[in-house]
DOFILUM-612115 format. One line per field, with one value per residue (C-alpha): residue number from 1; x, y, z; residue in three letters. Coordinates in steps of 0.5 Angstrom, whole numbers, plus 500, padded with zeros to 3 digits. Each point is the difference from the previous one (the first is absolute). Layout:
% residues N
seq (NUM_...)
east (X_...)
north (Y_...)
up (Z_...)
type (ala_...)
% end
This chain:
% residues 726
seq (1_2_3_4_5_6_7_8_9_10_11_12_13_14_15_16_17_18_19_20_21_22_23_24_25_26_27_28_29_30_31_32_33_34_35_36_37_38_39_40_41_42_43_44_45_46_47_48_49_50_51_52_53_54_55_56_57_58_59_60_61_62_63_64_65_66_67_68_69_70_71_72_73_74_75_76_77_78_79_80_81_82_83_84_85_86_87_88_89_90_91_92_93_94_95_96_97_98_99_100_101_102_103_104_105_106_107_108_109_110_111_112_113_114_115_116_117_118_119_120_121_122_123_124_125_126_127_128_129_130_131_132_133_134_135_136_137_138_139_140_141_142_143_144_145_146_147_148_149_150_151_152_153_154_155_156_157_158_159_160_161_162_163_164_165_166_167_168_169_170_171_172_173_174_175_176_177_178_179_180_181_182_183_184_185_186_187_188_189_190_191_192_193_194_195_196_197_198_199_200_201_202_203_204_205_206_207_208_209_210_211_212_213_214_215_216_217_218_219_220_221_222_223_224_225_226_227_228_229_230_231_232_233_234_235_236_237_238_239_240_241_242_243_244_245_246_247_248_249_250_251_252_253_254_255_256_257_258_259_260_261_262_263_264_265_266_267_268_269_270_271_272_273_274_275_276_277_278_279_280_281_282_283_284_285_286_287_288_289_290_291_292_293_294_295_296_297_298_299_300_301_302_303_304_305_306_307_308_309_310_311_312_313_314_315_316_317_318_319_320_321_322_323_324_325_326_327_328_329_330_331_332_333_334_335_336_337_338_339_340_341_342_343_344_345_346_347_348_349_350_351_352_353_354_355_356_357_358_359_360_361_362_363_364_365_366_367_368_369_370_371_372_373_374_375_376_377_378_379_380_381_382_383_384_385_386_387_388_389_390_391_392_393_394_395_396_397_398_399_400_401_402_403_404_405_406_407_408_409_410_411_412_413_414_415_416_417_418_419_420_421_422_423_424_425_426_427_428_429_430_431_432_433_434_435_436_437_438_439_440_441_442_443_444_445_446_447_448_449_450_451_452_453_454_455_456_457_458_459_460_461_462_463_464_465_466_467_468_469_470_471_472_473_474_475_476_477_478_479_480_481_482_483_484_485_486_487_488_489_490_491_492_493_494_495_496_497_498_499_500_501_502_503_504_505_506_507_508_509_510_511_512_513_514_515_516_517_518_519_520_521_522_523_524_525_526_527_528_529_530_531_532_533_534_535_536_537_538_539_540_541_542_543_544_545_546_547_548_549_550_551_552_553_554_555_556_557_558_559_560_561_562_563_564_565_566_567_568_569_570_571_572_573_574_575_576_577_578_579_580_581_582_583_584_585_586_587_588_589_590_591_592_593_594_595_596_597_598_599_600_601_602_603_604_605_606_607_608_609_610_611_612_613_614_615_616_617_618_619_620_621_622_623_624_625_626_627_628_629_630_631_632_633_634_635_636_637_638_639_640_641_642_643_644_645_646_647_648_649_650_651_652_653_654_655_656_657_658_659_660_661_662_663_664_665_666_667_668_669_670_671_672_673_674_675_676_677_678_679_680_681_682_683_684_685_686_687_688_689_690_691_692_693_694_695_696_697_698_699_700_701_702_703_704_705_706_707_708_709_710_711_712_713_714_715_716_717_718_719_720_721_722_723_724_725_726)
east (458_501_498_508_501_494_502_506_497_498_507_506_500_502_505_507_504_508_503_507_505_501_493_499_506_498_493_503_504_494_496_506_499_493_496_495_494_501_497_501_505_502_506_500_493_504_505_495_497_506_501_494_501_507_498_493_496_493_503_506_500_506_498_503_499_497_500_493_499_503_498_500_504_499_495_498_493_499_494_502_505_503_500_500_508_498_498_505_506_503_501_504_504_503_504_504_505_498_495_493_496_494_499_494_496_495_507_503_498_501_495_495_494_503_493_504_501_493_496_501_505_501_508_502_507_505_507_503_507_500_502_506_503_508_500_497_492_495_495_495_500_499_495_496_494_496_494_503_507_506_507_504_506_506_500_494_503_506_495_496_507_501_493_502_506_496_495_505_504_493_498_507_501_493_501_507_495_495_506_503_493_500_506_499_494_505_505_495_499_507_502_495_505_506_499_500_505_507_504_504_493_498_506_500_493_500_506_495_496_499_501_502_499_501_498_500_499_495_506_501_506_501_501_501_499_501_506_497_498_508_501_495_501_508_500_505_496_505_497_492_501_500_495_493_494_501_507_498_494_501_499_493_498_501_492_497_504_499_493_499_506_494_494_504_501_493_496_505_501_502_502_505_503_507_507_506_506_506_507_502_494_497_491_498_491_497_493_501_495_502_496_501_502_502_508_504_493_503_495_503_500_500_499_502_502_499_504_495_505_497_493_501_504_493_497_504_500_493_499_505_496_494_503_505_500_504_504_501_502_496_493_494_493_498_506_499_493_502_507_496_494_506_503_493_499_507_499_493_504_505_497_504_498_501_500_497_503_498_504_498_504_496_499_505_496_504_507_498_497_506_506_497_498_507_502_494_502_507_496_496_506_503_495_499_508_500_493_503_506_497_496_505_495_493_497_500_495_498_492_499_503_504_497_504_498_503_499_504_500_500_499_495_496_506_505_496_499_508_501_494_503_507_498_498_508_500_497_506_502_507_499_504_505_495_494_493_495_494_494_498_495_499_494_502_494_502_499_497_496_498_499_501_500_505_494_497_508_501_494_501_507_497_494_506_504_495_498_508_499_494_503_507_502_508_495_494_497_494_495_493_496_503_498_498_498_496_492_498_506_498_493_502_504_494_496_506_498_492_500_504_495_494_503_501_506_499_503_499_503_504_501_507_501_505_502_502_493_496_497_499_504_499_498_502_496_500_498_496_497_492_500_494_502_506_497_504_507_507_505_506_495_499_506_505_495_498_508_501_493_503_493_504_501_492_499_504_496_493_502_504_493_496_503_501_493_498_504_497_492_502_505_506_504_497_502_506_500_505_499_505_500_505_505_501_507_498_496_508_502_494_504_493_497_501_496_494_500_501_493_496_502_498_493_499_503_504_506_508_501_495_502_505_502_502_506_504_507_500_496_506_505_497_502_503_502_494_497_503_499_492_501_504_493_496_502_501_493_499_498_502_504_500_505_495_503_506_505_498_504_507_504_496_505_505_493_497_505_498_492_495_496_496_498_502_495_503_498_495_504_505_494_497_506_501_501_507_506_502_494_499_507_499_493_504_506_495_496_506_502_494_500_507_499_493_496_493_500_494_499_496_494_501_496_498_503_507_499_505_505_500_500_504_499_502_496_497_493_497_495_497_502_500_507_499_496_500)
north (522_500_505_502_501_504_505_500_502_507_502_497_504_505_495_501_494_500_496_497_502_493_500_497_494_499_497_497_496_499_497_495_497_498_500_506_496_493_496_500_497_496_502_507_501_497_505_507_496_499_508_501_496_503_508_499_502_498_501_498_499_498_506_500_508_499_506_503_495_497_491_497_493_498_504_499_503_504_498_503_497_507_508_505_503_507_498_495_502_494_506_504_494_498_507_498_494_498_501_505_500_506_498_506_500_505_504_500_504_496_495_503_500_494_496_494_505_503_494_491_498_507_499_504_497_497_497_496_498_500_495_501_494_500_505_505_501_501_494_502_499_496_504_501_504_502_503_504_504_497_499_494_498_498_493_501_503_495_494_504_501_493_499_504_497_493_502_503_493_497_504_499_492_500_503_496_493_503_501_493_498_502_498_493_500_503_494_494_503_500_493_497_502_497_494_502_506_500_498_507_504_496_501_508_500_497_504_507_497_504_495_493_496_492_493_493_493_495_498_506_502_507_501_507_506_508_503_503_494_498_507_500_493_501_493_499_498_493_500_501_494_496_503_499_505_496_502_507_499_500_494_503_502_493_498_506_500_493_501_506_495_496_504_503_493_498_507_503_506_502_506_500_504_498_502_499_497_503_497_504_498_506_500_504_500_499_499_494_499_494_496_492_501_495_502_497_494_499_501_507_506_506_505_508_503_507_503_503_502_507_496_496_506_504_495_499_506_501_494_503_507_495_496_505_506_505_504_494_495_495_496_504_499_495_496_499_498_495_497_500_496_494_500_499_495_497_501_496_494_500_502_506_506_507_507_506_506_508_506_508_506_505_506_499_506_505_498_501_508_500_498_499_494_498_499_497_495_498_499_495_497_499_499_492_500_500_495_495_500_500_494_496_494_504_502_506_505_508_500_508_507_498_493_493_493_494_492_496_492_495_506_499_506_501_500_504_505_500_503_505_503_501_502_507_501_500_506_504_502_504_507_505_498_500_495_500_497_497_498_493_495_492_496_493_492_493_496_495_503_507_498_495_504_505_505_498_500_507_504_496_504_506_501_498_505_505_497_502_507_502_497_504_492_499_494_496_492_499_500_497_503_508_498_505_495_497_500_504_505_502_500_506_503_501_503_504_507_499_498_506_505_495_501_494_501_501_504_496_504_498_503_501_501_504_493_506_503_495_505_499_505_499_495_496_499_492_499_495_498_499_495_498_494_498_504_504_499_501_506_494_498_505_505_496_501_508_501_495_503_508_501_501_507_500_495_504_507_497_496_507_505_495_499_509_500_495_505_506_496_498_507_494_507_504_494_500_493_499_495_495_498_496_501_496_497_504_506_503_499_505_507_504_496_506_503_496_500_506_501_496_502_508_497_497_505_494_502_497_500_495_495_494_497_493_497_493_500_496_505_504_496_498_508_503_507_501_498_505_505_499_499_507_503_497_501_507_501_498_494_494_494_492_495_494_492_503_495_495_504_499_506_504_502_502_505_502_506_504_498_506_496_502_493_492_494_494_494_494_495_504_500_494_497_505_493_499_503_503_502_504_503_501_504_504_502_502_504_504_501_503_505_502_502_504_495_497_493_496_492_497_494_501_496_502_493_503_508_499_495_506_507_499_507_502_506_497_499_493_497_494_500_492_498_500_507_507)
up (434_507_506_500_493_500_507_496_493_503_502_495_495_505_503_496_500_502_494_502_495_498_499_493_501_507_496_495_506_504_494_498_507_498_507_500_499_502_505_508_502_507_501_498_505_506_500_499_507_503_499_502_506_503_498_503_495_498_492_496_492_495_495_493_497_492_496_502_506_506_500_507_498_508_504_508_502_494_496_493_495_497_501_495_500_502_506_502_506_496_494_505_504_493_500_506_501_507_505_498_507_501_508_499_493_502_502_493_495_494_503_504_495_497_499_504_505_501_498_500_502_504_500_506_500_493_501_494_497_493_496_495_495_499_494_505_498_505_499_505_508_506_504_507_502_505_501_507_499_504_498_499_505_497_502_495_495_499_500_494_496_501_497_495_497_500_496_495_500_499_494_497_501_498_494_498_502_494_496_501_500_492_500_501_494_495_502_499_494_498_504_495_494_503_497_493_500_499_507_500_500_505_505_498_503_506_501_499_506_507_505_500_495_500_497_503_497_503_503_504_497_497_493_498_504_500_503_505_503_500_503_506_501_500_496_494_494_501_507_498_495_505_505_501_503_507_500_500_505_508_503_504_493_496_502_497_494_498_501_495_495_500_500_493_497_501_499_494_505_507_505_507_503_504_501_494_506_496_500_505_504_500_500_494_500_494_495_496_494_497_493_497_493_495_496_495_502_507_505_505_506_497_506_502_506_503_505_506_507_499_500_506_504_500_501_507_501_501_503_505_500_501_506_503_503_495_507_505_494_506_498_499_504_494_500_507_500_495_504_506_496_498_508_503_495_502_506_499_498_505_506_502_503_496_502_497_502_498_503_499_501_503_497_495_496_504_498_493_502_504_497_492_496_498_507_502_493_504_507_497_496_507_503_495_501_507_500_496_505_506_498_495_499_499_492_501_496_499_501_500_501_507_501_500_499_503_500_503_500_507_505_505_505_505_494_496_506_501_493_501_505_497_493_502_501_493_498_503_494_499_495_499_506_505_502_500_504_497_504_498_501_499_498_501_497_500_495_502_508_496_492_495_494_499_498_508_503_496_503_506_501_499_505_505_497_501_507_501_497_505_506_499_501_496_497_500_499_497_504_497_505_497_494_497_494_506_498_506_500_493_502_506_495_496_505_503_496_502_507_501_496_503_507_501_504_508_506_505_506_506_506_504_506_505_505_506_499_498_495_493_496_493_494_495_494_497_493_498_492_502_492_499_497_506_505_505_498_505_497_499_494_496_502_496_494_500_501_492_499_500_505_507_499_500_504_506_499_501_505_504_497_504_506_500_498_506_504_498_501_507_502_502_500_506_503_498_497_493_494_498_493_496_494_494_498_494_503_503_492_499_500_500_505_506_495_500_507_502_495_504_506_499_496_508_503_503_504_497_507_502_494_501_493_502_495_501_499_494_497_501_497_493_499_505_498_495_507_505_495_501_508_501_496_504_507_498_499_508_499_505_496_503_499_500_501_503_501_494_495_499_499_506_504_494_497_508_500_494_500_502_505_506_501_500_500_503_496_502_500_506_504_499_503_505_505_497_505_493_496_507_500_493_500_507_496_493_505_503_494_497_507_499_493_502_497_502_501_498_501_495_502_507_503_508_504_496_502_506_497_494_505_506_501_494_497_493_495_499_495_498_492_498_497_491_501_498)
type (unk_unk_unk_unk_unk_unk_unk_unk_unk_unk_unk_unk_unk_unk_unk_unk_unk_unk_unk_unk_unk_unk_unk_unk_unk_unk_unk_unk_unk_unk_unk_unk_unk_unk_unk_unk_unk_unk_unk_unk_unk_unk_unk_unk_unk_unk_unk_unk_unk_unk_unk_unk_unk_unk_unk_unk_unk_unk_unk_unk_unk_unk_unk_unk_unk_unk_unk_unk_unk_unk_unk_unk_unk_unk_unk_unk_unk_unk_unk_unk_unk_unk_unk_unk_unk_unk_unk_unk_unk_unk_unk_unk_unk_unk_unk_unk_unk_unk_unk_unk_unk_unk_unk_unk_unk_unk_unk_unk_unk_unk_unk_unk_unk_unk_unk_unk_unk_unk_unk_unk_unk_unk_unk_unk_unk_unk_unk_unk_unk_unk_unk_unk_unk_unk_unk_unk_unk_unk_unk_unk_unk_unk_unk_unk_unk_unk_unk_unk_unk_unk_unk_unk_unk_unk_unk_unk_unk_unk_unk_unk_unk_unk_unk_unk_unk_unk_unk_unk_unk_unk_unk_unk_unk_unk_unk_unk_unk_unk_unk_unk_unk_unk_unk_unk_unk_unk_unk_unk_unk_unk_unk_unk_unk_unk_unk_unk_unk_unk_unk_unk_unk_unk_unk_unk_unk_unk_unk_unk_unk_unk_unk_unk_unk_unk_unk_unk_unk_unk_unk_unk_unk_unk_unk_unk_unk_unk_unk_unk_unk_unk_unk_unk_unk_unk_unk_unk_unk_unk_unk_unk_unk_unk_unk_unk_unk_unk_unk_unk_unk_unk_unk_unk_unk_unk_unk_unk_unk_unk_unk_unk_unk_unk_unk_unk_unk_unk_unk_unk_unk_unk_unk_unk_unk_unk_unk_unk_unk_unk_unk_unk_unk_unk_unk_unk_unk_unk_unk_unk_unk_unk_unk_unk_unk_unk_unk_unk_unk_unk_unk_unk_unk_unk_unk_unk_unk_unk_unk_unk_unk_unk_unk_unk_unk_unk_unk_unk_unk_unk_unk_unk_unk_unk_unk_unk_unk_unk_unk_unk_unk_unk_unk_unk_unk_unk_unk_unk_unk_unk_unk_unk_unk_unk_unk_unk_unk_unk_unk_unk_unk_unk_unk_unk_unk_unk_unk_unk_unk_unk_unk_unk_unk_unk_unk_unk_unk_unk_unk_unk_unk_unk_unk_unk_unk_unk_unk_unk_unk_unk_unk_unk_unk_unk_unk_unk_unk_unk_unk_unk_unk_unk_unk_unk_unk_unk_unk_unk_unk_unk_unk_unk_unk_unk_unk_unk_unk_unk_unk_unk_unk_unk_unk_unk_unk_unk_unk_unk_unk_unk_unk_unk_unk_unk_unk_unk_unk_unk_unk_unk_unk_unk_unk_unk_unk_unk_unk_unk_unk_unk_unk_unk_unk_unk_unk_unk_unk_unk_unk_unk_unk_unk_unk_unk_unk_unk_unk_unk_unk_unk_unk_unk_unk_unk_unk_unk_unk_unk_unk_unk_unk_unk_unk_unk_unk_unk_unk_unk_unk_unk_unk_unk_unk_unk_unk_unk_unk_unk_unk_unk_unk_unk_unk_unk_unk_unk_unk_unk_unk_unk_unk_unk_unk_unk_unk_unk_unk_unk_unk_unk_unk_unk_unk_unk_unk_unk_unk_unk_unk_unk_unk_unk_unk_unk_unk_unk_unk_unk_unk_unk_unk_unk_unk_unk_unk_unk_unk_unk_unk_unk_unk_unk_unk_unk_unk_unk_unk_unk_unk_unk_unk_unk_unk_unk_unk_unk_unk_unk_unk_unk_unk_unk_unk_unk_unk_unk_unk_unk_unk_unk_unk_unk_unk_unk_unk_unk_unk_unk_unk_unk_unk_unk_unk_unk_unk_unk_unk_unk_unk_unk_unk_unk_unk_unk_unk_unk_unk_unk_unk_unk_unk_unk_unk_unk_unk_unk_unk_unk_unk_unk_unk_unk_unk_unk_unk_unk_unk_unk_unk_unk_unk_unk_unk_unk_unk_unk_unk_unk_unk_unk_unk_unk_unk_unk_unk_unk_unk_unk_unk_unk_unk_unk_unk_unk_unk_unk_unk_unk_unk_unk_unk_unk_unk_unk_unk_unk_unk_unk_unk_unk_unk_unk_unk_unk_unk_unk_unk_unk_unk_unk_unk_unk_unk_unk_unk_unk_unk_unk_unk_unk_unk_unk_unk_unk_unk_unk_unk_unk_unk_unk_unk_unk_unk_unk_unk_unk_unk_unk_unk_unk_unk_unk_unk_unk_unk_unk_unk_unk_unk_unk_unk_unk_unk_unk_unk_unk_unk_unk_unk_unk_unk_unk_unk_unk_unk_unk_unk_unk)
% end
């Protein structure tokens, strides 16, 4: 007996079980079916992991209910072969006629001291279909479980109904195979009395026959048959004594057929599956058994056909199910894998390039909290449309919730960028009479420069997809060196979280200074990872990384305590100097980072007012309103925010006007090309504008002999920051 019988032994005799009103005949069906107890089988085990796999859940069983007991014909992530009946949730499903979920078992007074509740497996959350044959008995279940609540979406819950009327075809076609099986034995037995019975006996039995019934000579010519051979073919009988087994096979079956012709002959017996082409020219599936026999001494075919569309129609919907993706009707993350393996392949042969492209909706969650999951459902149907419209020659795929794929065959990085910078057009999407704009990013690999393989070329795409999401970029190439799969990346990865708790992570400060007063005003502070393995590491390479990494916000708050604590050791406030620090792309998406600040700075008694929060445009853009937001909350605090790398970005002008900056930062690379008549009048303009808006002006790595072509009597800050820095 195992444990779970015994924790449930304690507590059944007190679990009453809710018996459908058809109970007794519901048993007597489930037994004619003849499959509690068999054996595993492939088929049915592919379809409770599919379940698995589509409904997120560690668990999934195809559950049959027995009179005391729930038997698992299929079963993933669960150890036991059946449960007592009085514990089952199947007990309770099977008195509903669709959907049974329980998103809460500890919730639900019926099951919260359920021993499969309060011990192994720990069902948290139960959600299944049951299983109904055509005269209306509830045979069982196809059911998910979970060991946390949730709730199932209703994408999730068409495809867990589509499982459910497989696994019902399943059992019945099963059940009519077994039957034909029996069948086929009984008729043996009554084809070897044939030849010696009356010919009307015979002609009375072939008549009583299910499916087609024929006989063919060694000359491949029919010689008797029952009517339903005439009927499914479409042939009168005049027609059929003419006709061989060829002339009802298509031409790409006749190979197949004549194999298992003379397997028959030779060995006695033999099995095919192919198509009766009718006269009409209709294809009818079916399984053939065939026997060599003697009759009236003559040397014959004597074979029977059972008619399997039903059969063949589940099985191509669970192919289906399996390749396709159920909402979109486009190929799914599998099917594109396999389609990319065999144009690499080609492509191997051929010599031509091929372009994997991955696109993403940002935030795609907030359409369906906003406007509901069935609107998010047609989003995404339009979203394959317009796809599939934009690049007509693509294979286009759905490879998650708001993620597409596409492989395009013959394009090189120029054509490939060009169809990067348009496929963001696509996710305008018409709803409900009016447009709604969603934010997307692509990753782009070619075959053969970014990866020879499809699992290589696939990974490639989406490390440049995310390089594309960090940069605010509409798309990105894959770049080796941005791996984040490259060996000292993942090495930095894994260090992140400790460094900073090692204090791996340094301020170096640096000043600034008043160019019309030659005094220093304040300092900036310049992180540096001291690693012990890499040595000290400049901040372009490890930034990128604490932003995929989730430690950014970390990261920026130890670098700010520092450069406070600095402060306070030293009293740069008595003198008036401010510290500069500088934001994250992902700090300004943070709505409680005004919080975290303002409790560092009264821990060191630290004045908003001599703070300045450097950001870069770009930063801003990747969310600009959440951004804002956080800018607004920030400068009301008192404390002082920079637009660094001003000049570089490309919608400054259009976003200067509402940003609530007190300071800008004119990039390095004006600087260091100050000898340029239009560099110079560039850096002039951008210094003006900054005055009339009220704003400091800070030049970023001047040097001394530049200090005279940068001022020209203007009133501005300097510092020496190297390019790359932060």
């Amino acid at each position: 007996m195992t444990l779970l019988y015994r924790l449930a032994k304690e507590n059944i005799e007190q679990m009453p079980i809710p018996l459908p009103p058809n109970e007794e005949e519901r048993l007597r069906a489930l037994r004619r079916y003849r499959i509690l107890d068999t054996a595993p089988e492939e088929t049915f085990d592919e379809l409770t992991a599919l379940a698995s796999h589509i409904c997120d859940t560690p668990m999934a069983l195809i559950s049959l209910i027995d009179e005391k007991r729930q038997w698992f014909k299929s079963k993933q992530g669960l150890r036991v072969n059946e449960t007592p009946r009085e514990i089952s949730f199947c007990t309770h499903a099977i008195l509903k006629d669709e959907l049974f979920m329980v998103s809460d078992t500890l919730q639900d007074p019926r099951f919260a001291d359920n021993p499969l509740v309060t011990s192994e497996p720990n069902i948290r959350f139960y959600a299944d279909m049951p299983v109904v044959d055509g005269e209306g008995h509830a045979l069982g279940t196809v059911c998910v479980l979970d060991r946390a609540p949730k709730t199932l979406t209703e994408s999730q819950i068409r495809s867990l109904r589509i499982l459910r009327n497989l696994v019902t075809r399943l059992i019945v076609v099963q059940k009519a195979l077994r039957e034909h099986s029996a069948l086929e034995d009984e008729i043996r037995g009554r084809l070897r009395a044939i030849a010696t019975r009356e010919q009307t006996m015979a002609d009375s039995l072939i008549q009583t026959l299910p499916g087609v019934f024929y006989v063919f000579d060694e000359s491949g010519r029919f010689v008797r048959w029952n009517d339903n051979f005439e009927r499914i073919t479409g042939y009168s009988a005049e027609e059929i004594a003419k006709m061989s087994p060829m002339d009802l096979v298509a031409p790409e079956d006749m190979p197949a057929v004549k194999e298992r012709i003379r397997t028959m002959l030779e060995k006695g017996f033999a099995e095919v599956e192919r198509s009766i082409v009718s006269k009409s020219g209709q294809k009818i599936p079916h399984f053939f058994t065939g026997a060599r026999l003697t009759i009236d001494g003559q040397p014959c075919v004597i074979g029977m056909g059972v008619d399997i569309t039903r059969l063949k129609e589940a099985e191509e919907q669970a192919r289906r199910l399996a390749y396709y993706d159920p909402l979109t009707g486009l190929p799914n993350r599998t099917a594109f894998l396999g389609r990319l393996t065999e144009v690499v392949q080609l492509a191997e042969k051929t010599g031509e390039s091929v372009a994997v492209i991955l696109i993403s909706a940002s935030h795609f969650g907030d359409v369906n909290a906003t406007l509901g999951h069935e609107s998010g459902d047609i989003v995404l149907q339009r979203l394959a449309s317009n796809l599939q419209q934009l690049v007509e020659d693509a294979f286009v795929a759905r490879l998650g919730p708001a993620q597409y794929g596409l492989i395009l065959r013959g394009l090189d990085l120029r054509a490939a960028s060009e169809v990067g910078v348009r496929l963001p057009s696509a996710f305008r999407v018409e709803l409900h009479g009016s447009f709604l704009e969603l934010h997307a990013r692509a990753g782009i690999a070619l075959f053969p420069g970014h990866g020879r393989d499809a699992t290589a070329l696939l990974r490639h795409a989406d490390a440049a997809l995310r390089r594309a999401k960090s940069t605010a970029s509409t798309y990105a190439v894959y770049s080796a060196s941005e791996d984040a799969y490259n060996p000292r990346r993942l090495a930095l990865l894994s260090d992140m979280r400790g460094a900073i708790e090692r204090d791996e992570m340094i301020a170096y400060l640096q000043p600034k200074l008043d160019l019309a007063s030659r005094q220093i005003t304040g300092l900036e502070g310049l992180v540096r990872w001291q690693h012990p393995t890499f040595g000290i590491l400049p901040p372009n390479e490890f930034i990128p990384i604490a932003e995929q990494s989730g430690t950014i916000r970390q990261l920026t708050l130890s670098i700010l305590k520092q450069c406070v604590r600095y402060a306070h050791i030293h009293g740069w406030r008595d003198h008036g100097l401010d510290v500069s620090v500088n934001l994250s792309v992902l700090d300004l998406q943070d709505n409680r980072l005004p919080e975290y600040i303002t409790g560092i700075l009264e821990t060191w008694g630290f004045a908003a007012a001599n703070l300045t929060l450097e950001i870069t445009e770009s930063a801003v853009m990747a969310d600009p309103a959440a951004s804002m937001e956080v800018l607004g909350r920030l400068r009301s605090l008192g404390a002082s925010l920079a637009l660094d790398d001003f000049g570089t970005g490309q919608s400054s002008l259009a976003y200067l006007k509402d940003l609530p900056i007190t300071k800008l930062k004119i990039d390095r690379s004006f600087v260091v090309a100050l000898q340029k008549p239009r560099t110079a009048a560039i850096v002039r303009s951008i210094i003006e504008l900054g005055h009339q808006m009220e704003a400091r002006v800070i030049a970023e790595g001047v040097a001394e002999h530049e200090t005279s072509a940068v001022t020209q009597n203007r009133p501005m800050m300097v510092t020496s920051k190297p390019a790359n820095d932060r």
